[in-house]
VOMITI-858114 format. One record per residue (C-alpha): residue in three letters; z, x, y. Coordinates in steps of 0.1 Angstrom, whole numbers, padded with zeros to 4 digits, always signed. Example, Ala and Ser with C-alpha at 12.3 -4.5 7.8 and 13.67 -1.06 7.14 Angstrom:
ALA+0078+0123-0045
SER+0071+0137-0011
END
This chain:
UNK-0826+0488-0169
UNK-0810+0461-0191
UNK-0781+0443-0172
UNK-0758+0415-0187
UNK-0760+0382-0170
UNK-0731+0380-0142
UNK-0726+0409-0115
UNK-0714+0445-0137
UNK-0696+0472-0115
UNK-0714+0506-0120
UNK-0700+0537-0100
UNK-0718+0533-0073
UNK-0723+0495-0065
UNK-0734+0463-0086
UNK-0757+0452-0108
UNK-0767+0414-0102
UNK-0784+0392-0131
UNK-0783+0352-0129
UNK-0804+0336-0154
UNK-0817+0299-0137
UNK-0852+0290-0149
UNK-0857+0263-0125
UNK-0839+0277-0089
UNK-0865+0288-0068
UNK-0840+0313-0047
UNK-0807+0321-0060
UNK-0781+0343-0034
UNK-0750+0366-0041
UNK-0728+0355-0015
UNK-0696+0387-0002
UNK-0669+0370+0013
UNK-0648+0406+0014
UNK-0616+0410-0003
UNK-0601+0381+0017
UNK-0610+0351+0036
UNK-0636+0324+0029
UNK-0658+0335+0058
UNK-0690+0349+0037
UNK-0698+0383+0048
UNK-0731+0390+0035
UNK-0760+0366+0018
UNK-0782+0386-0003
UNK-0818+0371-0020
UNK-0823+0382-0053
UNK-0850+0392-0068
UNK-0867+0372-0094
UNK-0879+0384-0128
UNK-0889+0357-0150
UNK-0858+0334-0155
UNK-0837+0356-0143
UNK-0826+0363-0102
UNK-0817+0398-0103
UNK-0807+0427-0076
UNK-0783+0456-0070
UNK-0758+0459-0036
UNK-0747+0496-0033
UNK-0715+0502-0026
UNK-0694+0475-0036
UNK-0660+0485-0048
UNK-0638+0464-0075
UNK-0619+0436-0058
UNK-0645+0424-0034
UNK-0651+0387-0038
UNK-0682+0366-0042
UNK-0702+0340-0050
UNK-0737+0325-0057
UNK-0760+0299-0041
UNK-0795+0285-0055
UNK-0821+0270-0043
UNK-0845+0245-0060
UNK-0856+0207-0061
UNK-0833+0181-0056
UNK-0847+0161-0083
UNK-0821+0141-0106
UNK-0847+0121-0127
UNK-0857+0153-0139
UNK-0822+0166-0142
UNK-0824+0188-0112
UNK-0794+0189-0087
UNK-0798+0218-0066
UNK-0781+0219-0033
UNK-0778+0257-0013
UNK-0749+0243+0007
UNK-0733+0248-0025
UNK-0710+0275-0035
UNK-0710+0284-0069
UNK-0688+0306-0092
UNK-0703+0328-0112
UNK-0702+0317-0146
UNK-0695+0348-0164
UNK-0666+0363-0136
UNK-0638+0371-0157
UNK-0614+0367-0129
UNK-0613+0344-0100
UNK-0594+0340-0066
UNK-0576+0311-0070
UNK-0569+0282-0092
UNK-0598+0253-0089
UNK-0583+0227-0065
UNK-0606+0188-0066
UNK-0619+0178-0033
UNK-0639+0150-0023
UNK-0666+0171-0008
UNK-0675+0195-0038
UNK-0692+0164-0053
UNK-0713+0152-0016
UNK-0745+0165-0009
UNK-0751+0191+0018
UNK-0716+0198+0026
UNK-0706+0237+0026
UNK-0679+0242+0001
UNK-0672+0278+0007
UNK-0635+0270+0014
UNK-0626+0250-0018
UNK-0642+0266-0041
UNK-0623+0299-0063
UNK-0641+0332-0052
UNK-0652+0353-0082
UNK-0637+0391-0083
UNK-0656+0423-0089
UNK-0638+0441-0118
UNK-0644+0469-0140
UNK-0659+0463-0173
UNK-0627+0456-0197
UNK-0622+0482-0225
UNK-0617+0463-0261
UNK-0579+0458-0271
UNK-0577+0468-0308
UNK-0569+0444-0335
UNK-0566+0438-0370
UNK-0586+0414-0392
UNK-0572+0380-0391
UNK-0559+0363-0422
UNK-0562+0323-0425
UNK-0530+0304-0409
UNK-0505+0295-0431
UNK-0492+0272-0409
UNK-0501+0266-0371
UNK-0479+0257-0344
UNK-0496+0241-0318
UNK-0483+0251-0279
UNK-0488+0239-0241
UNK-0482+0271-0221
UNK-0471+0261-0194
UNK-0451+0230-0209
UNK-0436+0252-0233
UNK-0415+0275-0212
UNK-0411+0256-0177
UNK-0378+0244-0182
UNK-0367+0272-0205
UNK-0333+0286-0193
UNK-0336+0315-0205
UNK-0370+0327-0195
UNK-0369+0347-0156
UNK-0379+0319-0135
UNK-0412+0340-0122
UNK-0425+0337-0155
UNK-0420+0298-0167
UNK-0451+0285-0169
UNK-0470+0312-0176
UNK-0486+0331-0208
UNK-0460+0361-0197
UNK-0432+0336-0208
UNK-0439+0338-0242
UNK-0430+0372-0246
UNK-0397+0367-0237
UNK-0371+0370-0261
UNK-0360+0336-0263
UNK-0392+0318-0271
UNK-0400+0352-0297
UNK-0363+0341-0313
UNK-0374+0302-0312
UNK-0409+0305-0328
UNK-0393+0328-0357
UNK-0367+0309-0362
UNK-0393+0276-0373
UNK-0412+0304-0391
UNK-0447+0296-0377
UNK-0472+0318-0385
UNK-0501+0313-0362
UNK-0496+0301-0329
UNK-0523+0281-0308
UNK-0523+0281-0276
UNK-0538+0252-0256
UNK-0568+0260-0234
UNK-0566+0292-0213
UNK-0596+0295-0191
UNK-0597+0281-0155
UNK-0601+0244-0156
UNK-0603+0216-0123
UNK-0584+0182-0125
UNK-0604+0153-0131
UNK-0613+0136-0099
UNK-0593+0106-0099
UNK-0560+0121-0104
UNK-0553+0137-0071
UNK-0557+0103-0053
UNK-0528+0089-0082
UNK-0507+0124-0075
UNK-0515+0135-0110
UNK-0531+0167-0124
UNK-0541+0178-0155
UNK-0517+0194-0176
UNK-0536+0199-0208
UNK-0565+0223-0192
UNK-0593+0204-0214
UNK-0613+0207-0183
UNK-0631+0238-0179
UNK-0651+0257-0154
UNK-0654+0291-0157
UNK-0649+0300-0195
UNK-0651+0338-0193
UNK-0617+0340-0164
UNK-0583+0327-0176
UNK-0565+0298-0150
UNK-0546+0320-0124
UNK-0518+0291-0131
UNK-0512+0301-0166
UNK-0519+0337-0163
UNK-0514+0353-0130
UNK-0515+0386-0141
UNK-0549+0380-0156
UNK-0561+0393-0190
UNK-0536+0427-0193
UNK-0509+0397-0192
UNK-0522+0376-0221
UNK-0529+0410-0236
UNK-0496+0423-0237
UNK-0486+0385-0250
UNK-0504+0387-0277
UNK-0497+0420-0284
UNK-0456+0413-0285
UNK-0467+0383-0307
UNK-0484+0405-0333
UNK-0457+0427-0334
UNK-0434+0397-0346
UNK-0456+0391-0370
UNK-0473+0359-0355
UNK-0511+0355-0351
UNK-0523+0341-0319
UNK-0555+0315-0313
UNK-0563+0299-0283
UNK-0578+0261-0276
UNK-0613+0262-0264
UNK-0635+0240-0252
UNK-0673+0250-0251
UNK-0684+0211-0253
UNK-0684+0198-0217
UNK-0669+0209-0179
UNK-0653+0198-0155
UNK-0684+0197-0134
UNK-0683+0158-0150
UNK-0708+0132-0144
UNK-0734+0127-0116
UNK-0708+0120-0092
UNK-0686+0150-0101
UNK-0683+0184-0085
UNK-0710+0210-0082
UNK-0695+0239-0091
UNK-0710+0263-0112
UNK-0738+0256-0139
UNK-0751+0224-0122
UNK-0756+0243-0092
UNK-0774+0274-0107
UNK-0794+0250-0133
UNK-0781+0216-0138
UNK-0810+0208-0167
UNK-0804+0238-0184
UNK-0767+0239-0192
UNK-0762+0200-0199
UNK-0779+0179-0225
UNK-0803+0155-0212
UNK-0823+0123-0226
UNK-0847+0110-0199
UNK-0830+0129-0171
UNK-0801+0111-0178
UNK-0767+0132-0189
UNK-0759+0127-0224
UNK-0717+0120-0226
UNK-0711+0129-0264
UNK-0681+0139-0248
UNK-0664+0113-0224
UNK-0659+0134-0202
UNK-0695+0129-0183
UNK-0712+0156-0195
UNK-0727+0178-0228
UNK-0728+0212-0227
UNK-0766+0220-0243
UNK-0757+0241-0270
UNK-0784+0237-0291
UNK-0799+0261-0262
UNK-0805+0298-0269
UNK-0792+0309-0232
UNK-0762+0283-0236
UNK-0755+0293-0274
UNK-0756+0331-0263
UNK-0731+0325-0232
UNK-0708+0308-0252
UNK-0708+0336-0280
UNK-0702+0363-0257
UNK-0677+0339-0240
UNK-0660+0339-0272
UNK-0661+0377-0279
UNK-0649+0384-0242
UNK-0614+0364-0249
UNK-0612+0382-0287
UNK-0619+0421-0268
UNK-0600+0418-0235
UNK-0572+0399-0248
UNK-0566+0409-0290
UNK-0566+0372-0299
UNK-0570+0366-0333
UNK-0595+0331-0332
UNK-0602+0298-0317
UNK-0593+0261-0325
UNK-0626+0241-0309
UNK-0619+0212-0287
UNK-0647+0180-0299
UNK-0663+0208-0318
UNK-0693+0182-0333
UNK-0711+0189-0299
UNK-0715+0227-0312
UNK-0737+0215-0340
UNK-0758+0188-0322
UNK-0794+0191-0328
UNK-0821+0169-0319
UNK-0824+0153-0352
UNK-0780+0153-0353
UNK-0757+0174-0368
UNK-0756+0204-0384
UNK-0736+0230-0400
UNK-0766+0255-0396
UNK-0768+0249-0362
UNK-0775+0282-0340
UNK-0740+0284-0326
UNK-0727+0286-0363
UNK-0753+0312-0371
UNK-0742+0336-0347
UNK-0704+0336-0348
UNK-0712+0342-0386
UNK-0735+0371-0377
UNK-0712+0388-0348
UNK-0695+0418-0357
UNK-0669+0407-0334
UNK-0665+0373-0346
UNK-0672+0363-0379
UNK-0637+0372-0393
UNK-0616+0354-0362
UNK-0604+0323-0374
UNK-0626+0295-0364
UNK-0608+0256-0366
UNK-0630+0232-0360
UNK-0615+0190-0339
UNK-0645+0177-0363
UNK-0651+0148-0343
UNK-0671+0142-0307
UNK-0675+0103-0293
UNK-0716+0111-0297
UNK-0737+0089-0323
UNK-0729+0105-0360
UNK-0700+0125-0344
UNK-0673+0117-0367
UNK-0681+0154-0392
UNK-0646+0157-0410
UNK-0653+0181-0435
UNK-0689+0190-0429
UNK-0687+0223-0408
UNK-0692+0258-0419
UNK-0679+0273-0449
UNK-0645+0291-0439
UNK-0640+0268-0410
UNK-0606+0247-0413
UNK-0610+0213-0397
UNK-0582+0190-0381
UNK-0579+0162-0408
UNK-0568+0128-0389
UNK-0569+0111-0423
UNK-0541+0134-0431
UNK-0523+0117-0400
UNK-0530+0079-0402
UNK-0526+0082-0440
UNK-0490+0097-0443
UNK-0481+0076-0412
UNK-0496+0044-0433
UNK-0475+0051-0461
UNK-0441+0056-0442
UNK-0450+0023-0426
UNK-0452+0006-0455
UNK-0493-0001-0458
UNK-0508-0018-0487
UNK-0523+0007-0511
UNK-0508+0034-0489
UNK-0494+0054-0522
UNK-0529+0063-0532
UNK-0542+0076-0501
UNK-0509+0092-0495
UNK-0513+0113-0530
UNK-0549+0121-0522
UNK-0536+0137-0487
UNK-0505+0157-0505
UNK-0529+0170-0534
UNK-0552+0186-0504
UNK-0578+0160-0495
UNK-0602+0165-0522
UNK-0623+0129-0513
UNK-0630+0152-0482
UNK-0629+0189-0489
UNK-0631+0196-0528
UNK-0674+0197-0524
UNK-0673+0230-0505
UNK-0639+0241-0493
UNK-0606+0243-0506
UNK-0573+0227-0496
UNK-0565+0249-0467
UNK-0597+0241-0451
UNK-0577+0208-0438
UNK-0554+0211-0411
UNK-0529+0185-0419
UNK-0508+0173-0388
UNK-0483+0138-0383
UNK-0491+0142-0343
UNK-0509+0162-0319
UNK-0507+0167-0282
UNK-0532+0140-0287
UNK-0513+0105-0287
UNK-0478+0100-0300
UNK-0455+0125-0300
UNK-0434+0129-0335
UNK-0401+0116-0326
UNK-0424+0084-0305
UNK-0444+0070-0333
UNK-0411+0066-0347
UNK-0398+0043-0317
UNK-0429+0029-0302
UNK-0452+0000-0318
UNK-0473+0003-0283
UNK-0485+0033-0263
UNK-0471+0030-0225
UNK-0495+0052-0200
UNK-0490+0031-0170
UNK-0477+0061-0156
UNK-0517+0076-0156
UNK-0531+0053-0136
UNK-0556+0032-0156
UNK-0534+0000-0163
UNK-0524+0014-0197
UNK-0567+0016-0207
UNK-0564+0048-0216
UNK-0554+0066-0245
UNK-0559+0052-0282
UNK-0547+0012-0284
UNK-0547+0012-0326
UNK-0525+0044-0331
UNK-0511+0040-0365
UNK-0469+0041-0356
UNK-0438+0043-0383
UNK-0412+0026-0368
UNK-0377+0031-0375
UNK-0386+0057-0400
UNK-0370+0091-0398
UNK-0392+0122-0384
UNK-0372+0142-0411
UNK-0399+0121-0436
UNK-0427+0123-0419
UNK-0420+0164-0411
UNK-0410+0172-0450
UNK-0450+0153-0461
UNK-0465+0177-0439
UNK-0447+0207-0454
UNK-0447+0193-0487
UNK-0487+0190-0488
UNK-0513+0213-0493
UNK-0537+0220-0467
UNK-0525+0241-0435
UNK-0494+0224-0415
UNK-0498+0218-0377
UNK-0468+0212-0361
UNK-0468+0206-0319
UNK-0446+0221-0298
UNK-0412+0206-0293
UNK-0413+0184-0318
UNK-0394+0199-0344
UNK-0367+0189-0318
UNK-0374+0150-0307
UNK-0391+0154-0277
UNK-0401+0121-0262
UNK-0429+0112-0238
UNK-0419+0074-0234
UNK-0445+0061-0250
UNK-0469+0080-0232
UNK-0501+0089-0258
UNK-0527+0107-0234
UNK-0505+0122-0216
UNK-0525+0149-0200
UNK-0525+0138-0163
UNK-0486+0143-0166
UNK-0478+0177-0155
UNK-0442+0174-0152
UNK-0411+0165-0166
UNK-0421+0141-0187
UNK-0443+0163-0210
UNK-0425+0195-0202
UNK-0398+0207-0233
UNK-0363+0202-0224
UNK-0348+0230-0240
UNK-0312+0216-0232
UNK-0321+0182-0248
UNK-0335+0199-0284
UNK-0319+0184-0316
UNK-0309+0217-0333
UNK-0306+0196-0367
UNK-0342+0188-0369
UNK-0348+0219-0356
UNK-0332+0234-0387
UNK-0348+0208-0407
UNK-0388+0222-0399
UNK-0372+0262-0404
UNK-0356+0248-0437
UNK-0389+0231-0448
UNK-0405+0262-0433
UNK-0389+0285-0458
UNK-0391+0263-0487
UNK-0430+0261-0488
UNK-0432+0297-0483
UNK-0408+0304-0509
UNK-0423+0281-0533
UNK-0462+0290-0542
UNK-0474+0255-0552
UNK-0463+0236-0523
UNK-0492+0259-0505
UNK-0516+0269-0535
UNK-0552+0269-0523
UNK-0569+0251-0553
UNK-0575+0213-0561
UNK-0554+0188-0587
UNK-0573+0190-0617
UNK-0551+0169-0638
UNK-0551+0193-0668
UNK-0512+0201-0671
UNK-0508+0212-0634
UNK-0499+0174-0619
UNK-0484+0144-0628
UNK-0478+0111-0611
UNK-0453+0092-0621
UNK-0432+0059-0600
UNK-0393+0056-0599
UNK-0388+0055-0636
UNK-0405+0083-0643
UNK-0435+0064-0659
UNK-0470+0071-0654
UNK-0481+0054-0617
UNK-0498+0023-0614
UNK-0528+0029-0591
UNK-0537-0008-0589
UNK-0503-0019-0574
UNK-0504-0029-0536
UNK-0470-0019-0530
UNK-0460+0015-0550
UNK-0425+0023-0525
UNK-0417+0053-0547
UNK-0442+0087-0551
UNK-0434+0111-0573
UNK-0459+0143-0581
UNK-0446+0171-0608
UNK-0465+0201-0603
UNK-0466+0231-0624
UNK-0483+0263-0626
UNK-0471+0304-0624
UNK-0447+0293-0649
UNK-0428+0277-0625
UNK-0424+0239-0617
UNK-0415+0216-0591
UNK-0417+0179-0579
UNK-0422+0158-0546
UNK-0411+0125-0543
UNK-0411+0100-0518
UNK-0388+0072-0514
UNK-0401+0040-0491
UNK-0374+0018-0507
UNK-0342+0008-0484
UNK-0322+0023-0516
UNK-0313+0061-0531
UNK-0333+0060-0561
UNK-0322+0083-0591
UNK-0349+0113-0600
UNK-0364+0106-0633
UNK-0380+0137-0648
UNK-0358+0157-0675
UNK-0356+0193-0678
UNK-0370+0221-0700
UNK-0343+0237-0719
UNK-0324+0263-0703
UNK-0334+0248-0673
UNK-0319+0222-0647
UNK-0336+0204-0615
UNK-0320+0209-0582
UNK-0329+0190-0552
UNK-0338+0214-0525
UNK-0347+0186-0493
UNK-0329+0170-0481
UNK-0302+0195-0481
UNK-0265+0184-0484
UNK-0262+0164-0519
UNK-0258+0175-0556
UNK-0266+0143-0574
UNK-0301+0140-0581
UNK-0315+0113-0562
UNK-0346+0104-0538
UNK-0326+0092-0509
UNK-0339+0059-0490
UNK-0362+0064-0467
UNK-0370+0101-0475
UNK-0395+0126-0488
UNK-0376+0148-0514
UNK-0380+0185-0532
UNK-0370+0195-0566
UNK-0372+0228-0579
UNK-0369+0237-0615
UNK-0347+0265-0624
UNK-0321+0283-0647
UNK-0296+0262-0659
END
């Protein structure tokens, strides 16, 4: 009989399969359905590279766990240690939440009692779904961040993926008028060992461990809860994709925890050169997923989230390391190959962070056809122009015509995901009031986080927000900034998992607010803010400076962008105005019809207000 790697319930006991083709003994471990006193150890059999067996009798709920036996051999990438308790790596529930301790990462110490037990479940039946369409615009969202503070959400449920079904947030994320909302990593993650000893954890959850269970923190009711999330999400009208991060765990370097994978097969799961971890990642270690066994556990990681939850795709966290061959990277890579060919997967939307810290891992705009990419040239070139760069005008039209320089050889414009901020560095409303980042408060003596983050200040977020929306390509907005939230500076702040990152609803700038819903509602009503094709200069764009002249591409300092597009028989234009003065708009109307400025609201002369990015819309006079 054929079993699938992990432990499957049948009717009457389990089936055990643990692939490890160096361990020399591997053990299911029954602690019971409480306690951390283990029960029963049980050998398993080997057959080729797997460790296989079957316990009669054994009911859903009982916990476990696995041991392994093998060489203790690190200059051949072998770290087996039995005193080791490991999770199972394909448990789709576990005990507990991963709690660091000292002694997970110290050899021959028993960590029965700090490590998650995994949960003997039935097989879970597929939630139905519809085919996902490609984001119109993406709304990027902390979980627990999100909701903790949220007066209006029961107070058992802040915090969790269960808050975002609650009317409140619903009303909030249709009133912006996001279409597809991402939700920052799900699956159970461990803080990074240095931040208990600072009284820090990780709020982010960019540290996995087990990728097929969801983090009992975010989700305590386990999969039926994000289920029934997404599910009232859909019916709003929303699409739902969740941050993953198949690139590295939180297993870390040598001198991190042995938890899982290292214990069952520490030379198998992680990239190697010379016995040696590779870090393409920064975070100590590679997952090897130019692997068959690691490419197929991270494919049918990825269908299990689609099936037990009803999600409708992923965003990939340092998503480079998913193409890595031995010769670099590449878009054919196996991974690729087989979301494409899974009937499960290959229409999920699939958004790539193009990017790892590996030699040759900058890849903006070379992954998969029909694979969106986050575009930081989007961000440090809108943010350059606000602040007044040399030559910032051109590279500010190329990012508002769709970064063709990047995209035009074999995607279209929506294949960029344009974003001002992320929950990477600066937050919106900070760029605009901080020169310097300020993370004293992680620990590192302000090392960490990026030191050359491009900042705007004293410009308005109303300028920056209305180039996102005005540009085509796929807006990303983060969570709470379409209200001013502030993180003092803070640019890496995911070891802050409090109030400083958390939204404060109370606090929210309903204006600005009302600004991203306005400029919301104007791209959707307006086809060729969004339309999915390049500039080709043939009657359907025009450039033209502050008297309505053609613009001069050689001048350092152009302070006034204007673009007239037209197509559908309809026509608008974008302008933006870096001057300290209201500038007058230049272009004169068909007959019959008259220009009206439609952002910023509130004026009827037709001027580009100082310090703005305006919209004019063409109509009957």
């Amino acid at each position: 009989m054929v079993v699938a790697p992990g432990v499957t319930l049948t009717e009457d006991g389990i089936a055990v399969a643990i692939p490890s083709q160096h361990a020399t003994a591997v053990y299911l471990c029954l602690f019971g359905h409480s306690g951390d006193t283990e029960q029963h150890r049980i050998t398993l059999e080997r057959q080729g590279t797997q460790f296989t067996g079957f316990v009669p009798g054994v009911k859903a709920g009982m916990r476990y766990g696995l041991r392994a036996e093998g060489p203790w051999a690190p200059e051949a990438g072998h770290r087996f240690d039995v005193s080791k308790l490991l999770v199972d790596p394909w448990a789709a529930e576990i005990d507990r939440p991963y709690a660091y301790d000292p002694v997970l990462g110290v050899g021959g110490i028993d960590t029965a009692a700090h490590v998650p037990k995994a949960i003997v479940r039935k097989p879970i039946s597929p939630v139905s779904r519809k085919t996902p369409h490609a984001p119109r615009w993406i709304y990027e969202l902390p979980v627990k961040a999100f909701s903790k503070l949220h007066p209006d959400v029961p107070e058992e449920k802040r915090g969790t993926v269960a808050a975002l079904a609650e009317p409140a947030l619903l009303a909030h994320l249709a009133r912006i008028g996001a279409d597809t909302i991402e939700l920052m990593p799900l699956a159970a993650w461990i803080d990074e060992r240095h931040l208990p000893p600072l009284g820090l954890s990780n709020g982010w959850g960019y540290n996995p461990v087990t990728f097929f269970a969801a983090d009992p923190r975010l989700a305590p009711g386990g999969f039926a809860e994000i289920a029934r999330t997404v599910k009232a999400l859909h019916d709003k009208g929303f699409q739902v994709i969740v941050d993953v991060v198949l690139n590295h765990t939180g297993e870390s370097d040598i001198d991190g925890p042995t938890l899982s994978f290292r214990g069952l097969d520490h030379r198998s799961w992680y990239a190697h050169a010379g016995g040696n971890l590779i870090n393409d990642t920064g975070c100590g270690n590679t997952v090897a997923l130019n692997e068959a066994m690691v490419t197929g556990y991270a494919v049918a990681a990825l269908r299990h989230w689609v099936e037990a939850t009803g999600i409708d795709g992923f965003r990939f966290d340092l998503a480079t390391v998913m193409g890595r061959m031995a010769d670099g990277f590449s878009r054919d890579a196996p991974l690729f190959q087989r979301i494409a060919n899974d009937p499960v997967l290959r229409d999920c939307v699939m958004i790539a962070e193009p990017w790892d810290i590996g030699p040759g891992g900058y890849q903006l705009g070379h992954f998969p056809r029909g694979w969106p990419e986050w575009n930081d040239r989007f961000r440090d070139d809108v943010r350059r122009f606000w602040r007044g760069d040399a030559y910032g005008a051109n590279a500010m039209a190329t990012r508002l015509a769709g970064s063709s320089d990047i995209f035009q050889a074999a995607k279209s414009p929506a294949a960029s995901v344009n974003f001002i901020a992320a929950h990477d560095g600066f937050t919106l409303a900070d760029l605009t009031r901080y020169t310097q980042k300020d993370n004293f408060a992680n620990g590192e003596d302000n090392r960490d986080g990026k030191s050359d983050e491009v900042t705007t200040p004293g410009r308005r977020p109303e300028a920056l927000l209305a180039s996102l929306f005005f540009a085509r390509g796929t807006p990303m907005l983060t969570a709470g900034d379409e209200f001013g939230r502030s993180q003092q500076g803070n640019n890496n702040a995911y070891a802050q998992d409090n109030a400083l990152t958390w939204l404060h609803w109370g606090q929210a700038n309903q204006m600005l607010i009302d600004t991203v819903a306005l400029l919301s509602r104007l791209r959707q009503a307006h086809p060729l803010l969004a339309a999915d094709r390049f500039l080709n200069g043939e009657g359907d764009a025009l450039w033209f400076n502050a008297a309505g002249s053609a613009l001069d591409w050689t001048a350092a300092q152009n302070r006034f962008l204007g673009l007239l597009l037209s197509g559908d028989g309809s026509r608008i234009a974008i302008a933006a105005n870096l001057s300290e003065t209201d500038l007058p708009f230049p272009l004169p109307a068909a007959e019959g019809l008259a220009w009206r400025r439609a952002f910023p609201p509130g004026a009827a002369s037709l001027t580009c207000p100082a310090g703005s990015a305006s919209l004019f819309i063409e109509e009957k006079a």
